[in-house]
C-alpha positions as CSV (number, residue, x, y, z in Angstrom):
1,X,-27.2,-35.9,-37.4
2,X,-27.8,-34.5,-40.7
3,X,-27.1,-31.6,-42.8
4,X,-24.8,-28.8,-41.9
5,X,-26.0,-25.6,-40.7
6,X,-24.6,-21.8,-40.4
7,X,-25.5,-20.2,-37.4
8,X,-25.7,-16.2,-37.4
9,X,-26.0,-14.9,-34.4
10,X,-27.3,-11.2,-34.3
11,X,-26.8,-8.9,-31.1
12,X,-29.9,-7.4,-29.7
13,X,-29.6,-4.6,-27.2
14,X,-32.6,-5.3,-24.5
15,X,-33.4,-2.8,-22.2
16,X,-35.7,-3.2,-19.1
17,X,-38.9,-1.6,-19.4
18,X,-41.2,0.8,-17.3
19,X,-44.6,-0.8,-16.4
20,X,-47.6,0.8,-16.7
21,X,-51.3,-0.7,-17.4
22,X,-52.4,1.6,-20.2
23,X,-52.1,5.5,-21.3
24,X,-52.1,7.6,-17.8
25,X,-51.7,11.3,-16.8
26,X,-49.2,13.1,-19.3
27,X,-47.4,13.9,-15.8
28,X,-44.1,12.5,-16.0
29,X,-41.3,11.8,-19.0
30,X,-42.4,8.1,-18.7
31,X,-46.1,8.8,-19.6
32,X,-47.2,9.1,-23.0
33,X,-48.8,12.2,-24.1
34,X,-53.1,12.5,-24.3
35,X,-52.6,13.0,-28.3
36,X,-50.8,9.7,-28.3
37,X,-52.6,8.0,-25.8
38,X,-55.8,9.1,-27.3
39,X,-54.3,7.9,-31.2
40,X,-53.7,4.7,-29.5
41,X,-56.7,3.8,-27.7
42,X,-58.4,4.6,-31.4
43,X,-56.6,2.7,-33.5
44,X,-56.7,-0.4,-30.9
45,X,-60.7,-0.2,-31.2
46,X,-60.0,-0.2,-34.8
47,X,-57.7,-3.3,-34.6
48,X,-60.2,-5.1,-32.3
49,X,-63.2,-4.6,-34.3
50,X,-61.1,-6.1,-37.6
51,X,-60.1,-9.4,-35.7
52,X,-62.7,-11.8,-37.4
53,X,-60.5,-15.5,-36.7
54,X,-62.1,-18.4,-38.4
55,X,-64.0,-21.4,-36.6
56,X,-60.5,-23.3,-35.7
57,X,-59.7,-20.3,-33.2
58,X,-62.2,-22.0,-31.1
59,X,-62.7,-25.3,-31.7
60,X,-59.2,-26.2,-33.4
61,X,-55.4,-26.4,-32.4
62,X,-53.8,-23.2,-33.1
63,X,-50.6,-22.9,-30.7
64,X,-49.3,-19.3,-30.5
65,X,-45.6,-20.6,-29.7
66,X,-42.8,-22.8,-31.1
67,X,-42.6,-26.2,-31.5
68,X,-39.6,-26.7,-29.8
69,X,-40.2,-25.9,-25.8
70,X,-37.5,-26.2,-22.5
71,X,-39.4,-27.9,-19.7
72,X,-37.2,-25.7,-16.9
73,X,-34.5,-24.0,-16.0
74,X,-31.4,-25.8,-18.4
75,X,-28.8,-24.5,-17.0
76,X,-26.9,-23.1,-19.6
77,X,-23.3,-23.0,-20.5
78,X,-22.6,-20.2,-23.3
79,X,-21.6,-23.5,-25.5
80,X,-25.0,-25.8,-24.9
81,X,-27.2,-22.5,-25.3
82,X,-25.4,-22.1,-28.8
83,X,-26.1,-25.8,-29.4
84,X,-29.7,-25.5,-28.2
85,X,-30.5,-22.5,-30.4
86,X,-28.4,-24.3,-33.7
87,X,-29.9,-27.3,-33.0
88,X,-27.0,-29.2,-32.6
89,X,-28.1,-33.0,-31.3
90,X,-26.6,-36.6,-31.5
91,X,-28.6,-39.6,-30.3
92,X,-26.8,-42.3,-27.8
93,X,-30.2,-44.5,-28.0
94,X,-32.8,-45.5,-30.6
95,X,-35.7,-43.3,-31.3
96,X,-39.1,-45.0,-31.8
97,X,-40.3,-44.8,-35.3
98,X,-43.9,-45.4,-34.2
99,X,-46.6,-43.2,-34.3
100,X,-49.3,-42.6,-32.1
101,X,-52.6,-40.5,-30.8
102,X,-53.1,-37.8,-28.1
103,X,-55.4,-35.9,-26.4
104,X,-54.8,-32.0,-26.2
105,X,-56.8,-30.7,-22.8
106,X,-57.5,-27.2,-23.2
107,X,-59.4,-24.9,-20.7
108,X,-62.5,-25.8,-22.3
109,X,-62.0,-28.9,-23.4
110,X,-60.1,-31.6,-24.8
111,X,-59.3,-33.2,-28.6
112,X,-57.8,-36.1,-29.7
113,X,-55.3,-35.2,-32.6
114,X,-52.4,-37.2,-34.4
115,X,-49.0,-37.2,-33.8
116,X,-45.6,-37.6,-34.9
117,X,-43.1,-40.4,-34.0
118,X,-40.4,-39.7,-32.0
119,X,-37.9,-40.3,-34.9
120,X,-39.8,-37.8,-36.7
121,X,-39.9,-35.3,-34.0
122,X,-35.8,-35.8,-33.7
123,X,-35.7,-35.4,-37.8
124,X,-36.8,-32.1,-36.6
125,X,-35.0,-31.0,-34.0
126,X,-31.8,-32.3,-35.0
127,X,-30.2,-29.3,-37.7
128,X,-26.9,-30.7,-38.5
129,X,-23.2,-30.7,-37.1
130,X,-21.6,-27.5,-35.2
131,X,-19.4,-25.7,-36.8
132,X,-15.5,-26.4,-36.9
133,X,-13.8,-24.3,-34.1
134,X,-10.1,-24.2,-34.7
135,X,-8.0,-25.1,-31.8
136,X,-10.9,-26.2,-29.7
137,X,-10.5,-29.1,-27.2
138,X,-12.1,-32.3,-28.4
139,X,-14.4,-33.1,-25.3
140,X,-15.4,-30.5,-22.5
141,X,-13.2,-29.9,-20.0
142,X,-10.0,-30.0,-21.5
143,X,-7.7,-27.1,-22.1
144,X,-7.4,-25.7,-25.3
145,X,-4.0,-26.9,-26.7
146,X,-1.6,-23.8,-27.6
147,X,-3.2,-21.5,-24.9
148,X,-5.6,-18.9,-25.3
149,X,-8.2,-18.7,-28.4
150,X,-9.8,-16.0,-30.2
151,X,-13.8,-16.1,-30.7
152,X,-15.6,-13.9,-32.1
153,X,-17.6,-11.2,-30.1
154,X,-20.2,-7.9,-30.2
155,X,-17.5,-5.9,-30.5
156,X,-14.7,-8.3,-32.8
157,X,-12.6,-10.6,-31.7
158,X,-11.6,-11.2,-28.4
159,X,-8.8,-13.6,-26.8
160,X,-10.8,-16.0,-24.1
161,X,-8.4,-18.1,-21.9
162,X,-11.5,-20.7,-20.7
163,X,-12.9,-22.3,-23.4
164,X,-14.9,-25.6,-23.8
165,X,-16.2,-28.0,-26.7
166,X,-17.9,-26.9,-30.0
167,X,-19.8,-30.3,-29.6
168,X,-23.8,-31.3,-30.1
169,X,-26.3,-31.8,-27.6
170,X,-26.8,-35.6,-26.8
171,X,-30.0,-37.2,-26.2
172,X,-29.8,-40.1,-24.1
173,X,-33.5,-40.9,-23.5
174,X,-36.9,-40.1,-24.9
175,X,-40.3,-40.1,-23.4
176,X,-43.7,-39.0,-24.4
177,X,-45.3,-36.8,-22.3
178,X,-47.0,-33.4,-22.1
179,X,-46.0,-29.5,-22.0
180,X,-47.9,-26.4,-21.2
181,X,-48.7,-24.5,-24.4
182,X,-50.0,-20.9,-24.8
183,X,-52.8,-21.6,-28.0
184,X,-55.7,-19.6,-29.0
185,X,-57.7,-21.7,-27.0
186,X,-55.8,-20.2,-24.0
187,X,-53.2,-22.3,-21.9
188,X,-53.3,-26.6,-23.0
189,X,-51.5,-29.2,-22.3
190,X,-50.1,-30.8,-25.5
191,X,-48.1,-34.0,-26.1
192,X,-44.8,-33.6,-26.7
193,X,-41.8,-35.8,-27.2
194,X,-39.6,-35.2,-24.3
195,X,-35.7,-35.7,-25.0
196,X,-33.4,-36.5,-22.4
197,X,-30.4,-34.3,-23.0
198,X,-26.9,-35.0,-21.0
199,X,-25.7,-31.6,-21.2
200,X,-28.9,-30.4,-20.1
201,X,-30.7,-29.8,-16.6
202,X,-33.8,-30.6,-17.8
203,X,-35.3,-32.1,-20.9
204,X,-35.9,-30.8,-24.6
205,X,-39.8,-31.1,-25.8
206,X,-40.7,-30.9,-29.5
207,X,-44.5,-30.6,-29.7
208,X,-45.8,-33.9,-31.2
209,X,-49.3,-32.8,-33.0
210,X,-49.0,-33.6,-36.8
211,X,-48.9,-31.1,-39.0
212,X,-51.9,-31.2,-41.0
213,X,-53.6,-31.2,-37.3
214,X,-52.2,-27.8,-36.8
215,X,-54.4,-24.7,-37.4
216,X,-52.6,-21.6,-38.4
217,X,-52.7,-18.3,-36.9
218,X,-55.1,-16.1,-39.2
219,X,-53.4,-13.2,-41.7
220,X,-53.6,-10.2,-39.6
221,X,-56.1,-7.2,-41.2
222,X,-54.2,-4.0,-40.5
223,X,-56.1,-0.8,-40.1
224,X,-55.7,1.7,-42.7
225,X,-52.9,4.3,-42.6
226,X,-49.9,4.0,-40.8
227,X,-49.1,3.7,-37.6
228,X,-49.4,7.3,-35.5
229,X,-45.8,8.8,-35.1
230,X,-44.8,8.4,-31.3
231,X,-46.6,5.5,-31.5
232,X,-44.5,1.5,-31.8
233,X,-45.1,-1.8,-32.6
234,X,-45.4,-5.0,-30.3
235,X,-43.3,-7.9,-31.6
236,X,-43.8,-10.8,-29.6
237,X,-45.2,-12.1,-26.0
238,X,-42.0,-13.0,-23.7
239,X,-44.2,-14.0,-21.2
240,X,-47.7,-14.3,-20.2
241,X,-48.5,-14.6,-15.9
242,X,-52.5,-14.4,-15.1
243,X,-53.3,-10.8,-15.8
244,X,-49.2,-10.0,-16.2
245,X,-48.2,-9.9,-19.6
246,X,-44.2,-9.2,-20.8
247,X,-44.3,-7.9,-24.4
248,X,-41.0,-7.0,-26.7
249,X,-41.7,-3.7,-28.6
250,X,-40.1,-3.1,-31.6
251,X,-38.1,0.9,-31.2
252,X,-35.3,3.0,-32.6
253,X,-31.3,3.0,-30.9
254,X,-32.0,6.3,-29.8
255,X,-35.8,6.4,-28.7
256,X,-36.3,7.4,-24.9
257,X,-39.2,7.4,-22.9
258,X,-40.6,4.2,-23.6
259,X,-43.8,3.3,-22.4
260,X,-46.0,0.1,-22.4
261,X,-49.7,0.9,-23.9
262,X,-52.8,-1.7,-23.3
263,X,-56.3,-1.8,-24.8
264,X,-58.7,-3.9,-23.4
265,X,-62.1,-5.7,-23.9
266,X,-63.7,-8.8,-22.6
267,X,-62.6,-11.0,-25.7
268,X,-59.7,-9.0,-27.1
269,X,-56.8,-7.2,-26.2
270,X,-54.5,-4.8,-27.9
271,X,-50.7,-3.7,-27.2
272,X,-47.9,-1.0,-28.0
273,X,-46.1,1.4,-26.8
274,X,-45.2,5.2,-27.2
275,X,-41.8,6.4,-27.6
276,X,-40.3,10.0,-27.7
277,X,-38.2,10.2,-31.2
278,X,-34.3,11.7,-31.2
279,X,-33.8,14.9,-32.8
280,X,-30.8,14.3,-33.6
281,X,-28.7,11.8,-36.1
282,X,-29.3,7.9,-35.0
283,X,-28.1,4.8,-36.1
284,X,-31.0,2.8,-37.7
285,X,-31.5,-0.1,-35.3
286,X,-34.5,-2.0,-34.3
287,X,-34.4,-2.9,-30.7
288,X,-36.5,-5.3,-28.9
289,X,-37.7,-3.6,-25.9
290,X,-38.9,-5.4,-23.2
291,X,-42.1,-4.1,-21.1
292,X,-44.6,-4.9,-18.6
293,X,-48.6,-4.3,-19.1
294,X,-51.1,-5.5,-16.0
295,X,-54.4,-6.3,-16.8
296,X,-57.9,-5.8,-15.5
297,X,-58.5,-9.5,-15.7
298,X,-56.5,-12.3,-16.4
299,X,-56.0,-13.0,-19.9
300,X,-57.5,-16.5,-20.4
301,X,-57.8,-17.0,-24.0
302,X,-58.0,-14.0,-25.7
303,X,-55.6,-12.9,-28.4
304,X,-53.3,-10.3,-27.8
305,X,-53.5,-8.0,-30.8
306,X,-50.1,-5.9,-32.3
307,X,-51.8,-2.4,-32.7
308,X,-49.6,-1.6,-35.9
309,X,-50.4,-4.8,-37.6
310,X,-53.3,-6.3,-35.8
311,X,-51.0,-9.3,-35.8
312,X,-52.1,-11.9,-32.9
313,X,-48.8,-12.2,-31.0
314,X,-46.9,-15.7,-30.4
315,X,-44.7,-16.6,-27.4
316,X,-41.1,-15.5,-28.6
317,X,-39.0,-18.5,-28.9
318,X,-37.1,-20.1,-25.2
């Protein structure tokens, strides 16, 4: 393990979405209004004629999520999802230092790249040491001595009576294998060093391309102006299912009426939302909004286009 490392963890209120394809009837308090629907549909046309990726979009590796990726369901504690997200790891075997080729297999093909060694993958992955916790048991399962802690929660601190250890994750084994990968080339499978965690249900991949074999995502070209009022920005994918998509809009404490938007063409599409704004005094607070848009068509490899920013949206972080 290596350096030390604070971890701040900052609430977000997520509230379940209404679905809806694209900008219907203005016949309910869930459906946006024609002005905004109409604003919307013309400034995703905008966006979608301004998306002009470079030859790597096609023909290179440009993976539209994290490098670090669960395999399945881990099975959680609140204690090994803070570890996972600090990246708090110990090793109980060697990792190779060895590196190696692989083969990405994309939709449309496949390319043979350069990868990191496990050890370097681990370097990675591995952030340092948790964070002291004051009258904490030593090893899981035992009680805290004294009684009762306090830890810290949304709103202050709270006294907990079942508490468990502030302790790293620990690898016990490591494999290289592959991992499904949402890249602009559509869905790939991509080696990956596979880490065999104890605490863990299944395993821990970090994506094993090398870095100079990684294409980035092109600078987004924003259309001119601002973004119509009514109208909000899409932050990230939270999940992508055939024609299904799950986007995180970005919207005020107090908006209501919050409502998916979609803009679609063979080779691009574009997504938002439309909001109805408080009249009254708000706390400002971005919240991260989940929604559901269906598709005409499955999405396959097209981008999906923020229509504030023209941004091509990653896979938030699992």
């Amino acid at each position: 393990m290596r350096r030390p490392t604070l971890l701040l963890v900052l609430p977000l209120l997520l509230v379940a979405g209404c679905a809806q394809t694209g900008a219907g009837p203005a016949d309910g308090p869930n459906n946006p209004t024609p002005h905004r629907a109409e604003a919307f549909d013309q400034r995703a046309a905008r966006v979608a004629e301004a998306w002009q990726p470079g030859p790597d979009w096609r023909t290179g590796y440009v993976p539209l999520e994290g490098p670090t990726v669960l395999t399945g369901d881990p099975r959680f504690t609140p204690d090994t999802e803070a570890a996972f997200r600090a990246g708090w790891y110990r090793t109980q075997v060697p990792i190779p230092p060895t590196r190696v080729g692989g083969e990405i297999r994309f939709p449309d093909g496949r390319l043979t790249l350069p990868l990191v060694s496990a050890a370097e993958a681990y370097q990675e992955l591995d952030q340092g040491d948790p964070l002291p916790c004051p009258g904490r048991p030593k090893r899981p399962g035992l009680p805290t001595p004294g009684g009762p802690t306090v830890e810290p929660g949304p709103d202050g601190w709270a006294t907990s009576t079942a508490q468990t250890a502030c302790l790293p994750l620990t690898v016990t084994g490591v494999t290289l294998g592959t991992v499904p990968v949402r890249t602009s080339r559509g869905e790939a499978q991509v080696p990956a060093w596979l880490f065999t965690v104890e605490e863990l249900a299944t395993p821990v991949a970090r994506l094993a391309v090398a870095p100079t074999a990684v294409s980035r995502v092109p600078e987004p070209t924003a259309p001119a102006g601002p973004l119509p009022d009514g109208l909000v920005s899409a932050q990230d994918l939270a999940a992508v299912d055939g024609a299904r998509l799950t986007v995180r809009l970005g919207v005020g404490a107090c908006d209501t009426a919050i409502t998916p938007l979609v803009w679609e063409r063979p080779d691009v599409v574009v997504v938002g939302g439309s909001v109805t704004r408080s009249t009254g005094e708000c706390i400002a607070l971005l919240k991260m909004e989940p929604v559901t848009v269906t598709l005409a068509a499955p999405l396959g490899a097209r981008p999906v286009l923020d229509v504030s920013t023209g941004a091509a949206l990653s896979i938030a972080s699992r």
